[in-house]
N, C-alpha and C positions, 0 to 999 in steps of 0.2 A: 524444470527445463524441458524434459522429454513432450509435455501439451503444448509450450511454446515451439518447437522444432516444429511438430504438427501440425500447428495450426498460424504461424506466421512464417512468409516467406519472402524472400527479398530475387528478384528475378530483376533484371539491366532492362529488359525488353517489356517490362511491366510496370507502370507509375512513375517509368525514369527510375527506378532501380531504388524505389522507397519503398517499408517494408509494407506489406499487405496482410492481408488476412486471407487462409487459403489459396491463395493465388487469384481471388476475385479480385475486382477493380477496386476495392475500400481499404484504401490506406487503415495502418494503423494510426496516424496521424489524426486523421480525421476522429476515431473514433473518442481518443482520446479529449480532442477538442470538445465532442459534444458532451461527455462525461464533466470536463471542468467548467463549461458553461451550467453546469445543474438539468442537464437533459438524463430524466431517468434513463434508464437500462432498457426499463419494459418501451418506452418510446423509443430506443436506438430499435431495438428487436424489430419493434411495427412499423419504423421504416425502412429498416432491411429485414425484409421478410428472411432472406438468404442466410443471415447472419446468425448463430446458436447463443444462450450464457457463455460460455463455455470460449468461444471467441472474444467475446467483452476482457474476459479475466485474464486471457493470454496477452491481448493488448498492454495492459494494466501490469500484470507481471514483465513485461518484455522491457516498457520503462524504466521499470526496477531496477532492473538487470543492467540498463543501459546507465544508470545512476552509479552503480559499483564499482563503474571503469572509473581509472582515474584519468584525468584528465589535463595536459598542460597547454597554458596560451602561450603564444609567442609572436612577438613584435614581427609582423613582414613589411620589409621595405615598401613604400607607395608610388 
């Protein structure tokens, strides 16, 4: 949890208040996108140059995490 804290951050005033990675403009969203398309690691890396491993995994672990919650639906009026 402690790399995650580090290195994902969620700021109102940044991507609309989606989480990012270090506070750069690259969602986590996005990165995960490119991961379940079958976009290796080393091509997210060389297209964000900015970007370390080490943020890839944070990403990736932070899903997890967000998995664990549990979760209920509930019918809202329309």
């Amino acid at each position: 949890m402690n790399t995650i804290l580090k290195r994902i951050t969620i700021d109102d005033e940044l991507c609309n208040g989606r989480p990012t990675i270090r506070g750069l403009r690259i969602t986590v969203q996005t990165i995960l996108e490119f991961l379940l398309t079958g976009t290796s690691e080393e091509e997210i890396l060389h297209q964000y140059p900015v970007l370390e491993k080490e943020d890839l995994e944070a990403c990736k672990q932070f899903a997890i995490q967000l998995m664990e919650r549990k979760y209920t639906l509930r019918e809202m009026a329309a």
